[in-house]
DRENLO-461074 format. One record per residue (C-alpha): residue in three letters; x, y, z. Coordinates in steps of 0.02 Angstrom, whole numbers, padded with zeros to 5 digits, always signed. Each point is the difference from the previous one (the first is absolute). Example, Ala and Ser with C-alpha at 12.3 -4.5 7.8 and 13.67 -1.06 7.14 Angstrom:
2
ALA+00615-00225+00390/SER+00069+00172-00033/
end
This chain:
232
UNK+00000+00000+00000/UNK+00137+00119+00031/UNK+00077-00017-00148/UNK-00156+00043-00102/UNK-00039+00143+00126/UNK+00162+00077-00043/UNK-00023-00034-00189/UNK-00154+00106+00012/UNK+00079+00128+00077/UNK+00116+00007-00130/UNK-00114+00006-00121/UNK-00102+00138+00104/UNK-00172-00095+00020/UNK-00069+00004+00162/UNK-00136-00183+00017/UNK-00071-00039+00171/UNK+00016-00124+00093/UNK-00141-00107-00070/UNK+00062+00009-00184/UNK+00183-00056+00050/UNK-00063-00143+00083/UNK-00069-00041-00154/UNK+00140+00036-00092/UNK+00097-00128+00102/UNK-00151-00139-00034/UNK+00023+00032-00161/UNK+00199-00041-00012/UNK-00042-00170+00088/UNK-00118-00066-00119/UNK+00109+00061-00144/UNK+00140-00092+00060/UNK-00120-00163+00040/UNK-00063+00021-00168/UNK+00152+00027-00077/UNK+00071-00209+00077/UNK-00166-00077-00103/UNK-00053+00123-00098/UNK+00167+00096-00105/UNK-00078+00160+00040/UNK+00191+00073+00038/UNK+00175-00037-00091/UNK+00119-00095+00069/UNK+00061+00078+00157/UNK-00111+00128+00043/UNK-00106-00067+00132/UNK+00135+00117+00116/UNK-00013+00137-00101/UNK-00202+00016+00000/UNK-00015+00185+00091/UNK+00153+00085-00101/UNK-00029-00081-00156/UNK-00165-00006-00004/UNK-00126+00067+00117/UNK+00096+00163+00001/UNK+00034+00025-00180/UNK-00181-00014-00029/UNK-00052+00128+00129/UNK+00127+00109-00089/UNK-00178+00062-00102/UNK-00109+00036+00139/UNK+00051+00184+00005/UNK-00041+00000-00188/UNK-00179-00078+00004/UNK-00155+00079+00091/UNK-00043-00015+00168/UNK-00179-00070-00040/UNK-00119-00021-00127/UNK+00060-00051-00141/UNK+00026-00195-00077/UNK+00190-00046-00023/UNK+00040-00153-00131/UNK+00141-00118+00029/UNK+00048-00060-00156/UNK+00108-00176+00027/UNK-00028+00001+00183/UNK+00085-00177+00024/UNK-00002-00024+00186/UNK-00057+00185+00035/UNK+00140+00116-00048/UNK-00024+00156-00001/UNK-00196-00020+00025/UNK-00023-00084+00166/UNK+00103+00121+00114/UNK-00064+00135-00083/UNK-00180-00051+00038/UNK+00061-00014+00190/UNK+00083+00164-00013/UNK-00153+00109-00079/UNK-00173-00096+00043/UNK-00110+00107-00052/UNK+00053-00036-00179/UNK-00067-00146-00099/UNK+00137-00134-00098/UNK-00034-00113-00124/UNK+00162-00118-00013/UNK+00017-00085-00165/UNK+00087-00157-00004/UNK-00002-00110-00144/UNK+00055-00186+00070/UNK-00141-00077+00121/UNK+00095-00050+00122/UNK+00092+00144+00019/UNK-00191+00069+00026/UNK-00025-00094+00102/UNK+00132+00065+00109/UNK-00069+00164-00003/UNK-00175-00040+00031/UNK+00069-00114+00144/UNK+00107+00164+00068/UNK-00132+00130+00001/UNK-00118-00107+00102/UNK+00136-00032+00119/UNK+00031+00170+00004/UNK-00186+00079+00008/UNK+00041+00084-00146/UNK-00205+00058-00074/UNK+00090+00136-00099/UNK+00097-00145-00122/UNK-00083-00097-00130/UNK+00076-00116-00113/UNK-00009-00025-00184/UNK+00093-00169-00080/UNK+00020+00059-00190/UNK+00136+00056-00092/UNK+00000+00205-00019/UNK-00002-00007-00197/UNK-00153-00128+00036/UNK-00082+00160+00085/UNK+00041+00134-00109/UNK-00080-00077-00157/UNK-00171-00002+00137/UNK-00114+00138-00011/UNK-00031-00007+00200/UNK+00177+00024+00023/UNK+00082+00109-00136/UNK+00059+00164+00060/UNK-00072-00037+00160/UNK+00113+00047+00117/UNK+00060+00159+00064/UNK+00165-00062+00083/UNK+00082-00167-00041/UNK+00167-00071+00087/UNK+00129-00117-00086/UNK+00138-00070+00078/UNK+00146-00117-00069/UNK-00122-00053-00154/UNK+00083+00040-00161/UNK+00108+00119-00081/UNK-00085+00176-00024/UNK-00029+00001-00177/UNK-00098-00195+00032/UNK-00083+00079+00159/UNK-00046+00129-00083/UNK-00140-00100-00105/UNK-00038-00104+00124/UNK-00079+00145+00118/UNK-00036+00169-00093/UNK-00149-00084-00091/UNK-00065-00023+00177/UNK+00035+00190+00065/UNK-00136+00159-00036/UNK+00054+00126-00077/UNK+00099+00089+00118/UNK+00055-00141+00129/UNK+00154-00036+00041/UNK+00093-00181-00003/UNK+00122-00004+00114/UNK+00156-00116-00047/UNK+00125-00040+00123/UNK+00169-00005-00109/UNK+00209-00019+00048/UNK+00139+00086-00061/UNK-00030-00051-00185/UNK-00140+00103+00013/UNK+00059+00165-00140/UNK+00041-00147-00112/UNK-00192-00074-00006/UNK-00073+00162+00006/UNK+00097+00029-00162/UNK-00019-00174-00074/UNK-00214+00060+00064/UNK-00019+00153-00118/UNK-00086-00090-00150/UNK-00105-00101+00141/UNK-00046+00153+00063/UNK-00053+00105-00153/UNK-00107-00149-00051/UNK-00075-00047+00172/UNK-00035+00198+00035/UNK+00117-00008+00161/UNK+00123+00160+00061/UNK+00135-00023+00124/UNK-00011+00143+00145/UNK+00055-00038+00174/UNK+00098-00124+00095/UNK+00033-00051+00179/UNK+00198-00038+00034/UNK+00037-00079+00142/UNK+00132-00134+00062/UNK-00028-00190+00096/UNK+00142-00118+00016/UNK+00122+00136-00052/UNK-00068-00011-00180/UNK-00110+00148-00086/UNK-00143-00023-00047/UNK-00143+00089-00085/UNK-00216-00013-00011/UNK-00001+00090-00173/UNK-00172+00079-00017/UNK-00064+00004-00176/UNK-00183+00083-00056/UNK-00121-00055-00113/UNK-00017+00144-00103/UNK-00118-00062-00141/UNK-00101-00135-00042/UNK+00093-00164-00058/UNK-00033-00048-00167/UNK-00138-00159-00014/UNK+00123-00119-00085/UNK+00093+00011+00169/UNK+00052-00129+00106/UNK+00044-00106-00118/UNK+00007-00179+00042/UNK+00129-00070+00118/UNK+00131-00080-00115/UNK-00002+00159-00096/UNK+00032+00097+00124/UNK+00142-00083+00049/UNK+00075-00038-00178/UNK-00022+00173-00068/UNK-00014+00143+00151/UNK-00035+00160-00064/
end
């Protein structure tokens, strides 16, 4: 508990006492589920509050405080989306998670947790963007560790409004994507503005904001292996 007390100091959020207990819930069952479940790489299970837990709440200052629904695109076993849920409840977050059992996991987690502001959605996020219920649904969307930028990039603007924000939590290669991005961005109707720089583990790292400044073009996403193949 310490150690993630101190991390939030250093990253300036102030939780109470209720939400850090949850917090510390939260890094046991991710290091239970990551023995039978792979929901960590190899390693981390000591690592869970710097590598993890705090690098996600790196965003809260960049979100609002309440009333608004947050997407987690690739939530795998709840990064970024389940500490930021404990960290701002009165915001809603729909996790989206692709493999069932990894799901599973989260379903599993947010009951444990008495999370009622998470819900969870087992589709892929190209899946969702070709729906009309969920196309440029979402005002704020969070990806974390998912793909390069110009790949992300497809994957989640078709599901941003005009005028959200997808937040993408990127390294120290991040000039290079954003360059290797511009076509992706032109086509998608995304616009880099701000970023949040801070540093965990002695490494910098960034949560790139970029807006959805028009609507994405119908014929986007394309279909997964395309995607892939041939980024924009």
């Amino acid at each position: 508990m310490r150690e993630l007390e101190k991390g939030l100091n250093d990253l300036g959020l102030i939780l109470d006492s209720f939400c850090i207990e949850k917090l510390v819930r939260y890094e046991k069952l991710l290091q239970e589920g990551a023995k039978t479940g792979g929901l960590l790489g190899q390693g981390e299970e000591k690592q869970v509050i710097t590598r993890h837990i705090l690098d996600a709440l790196a965003a809260h200052k960049m979100l609002p405080q309440k009333g608004v629904t947050v997407a987690d695109l690739g939530s795998g076993g709840g990064l970024p989306g389940l500490p930021l849920a404990v960290a701002l409840p009165e915001n809603t977050f729909e996790l989206i998670e692709s493999s069932q059992k990894k799901a599973g996991y989260l379903r599993a987690f947010s009951a444990m947790l008495s999370l009622q502001n998470v819900h969870v959605i087992q589709e892929r996020g190209e899946v969702l963007g070709r729906r009309v219920e969920y196309r440029e649904r979402y005002q704020f969307l969070t990806a974390r560790g998912v793909a390069a930028l110009n790949v992300l990039l497809e994957y989640t603007l078709p599901l941003i409004c005009t005028g959200g924000w997808l937040l993408a939590w990127k390294g120290p290669g991040l000039e290079e994507e954003l360059t290797n991005s511009r076509n992706a961005l032109e086509v998608l109707g995304g616009y880099p503005v701000n970023r949040s720089e801070y540093c965990l583990l002695g490494k910098k790292k960034f949560i790139q904001v970029i807006e959805k400044i028009k609507s994405t073009p119908g014929e986007f996403p394309r279909p997964t292996k395309l995607i892939k193949k041939k980024p924009l």
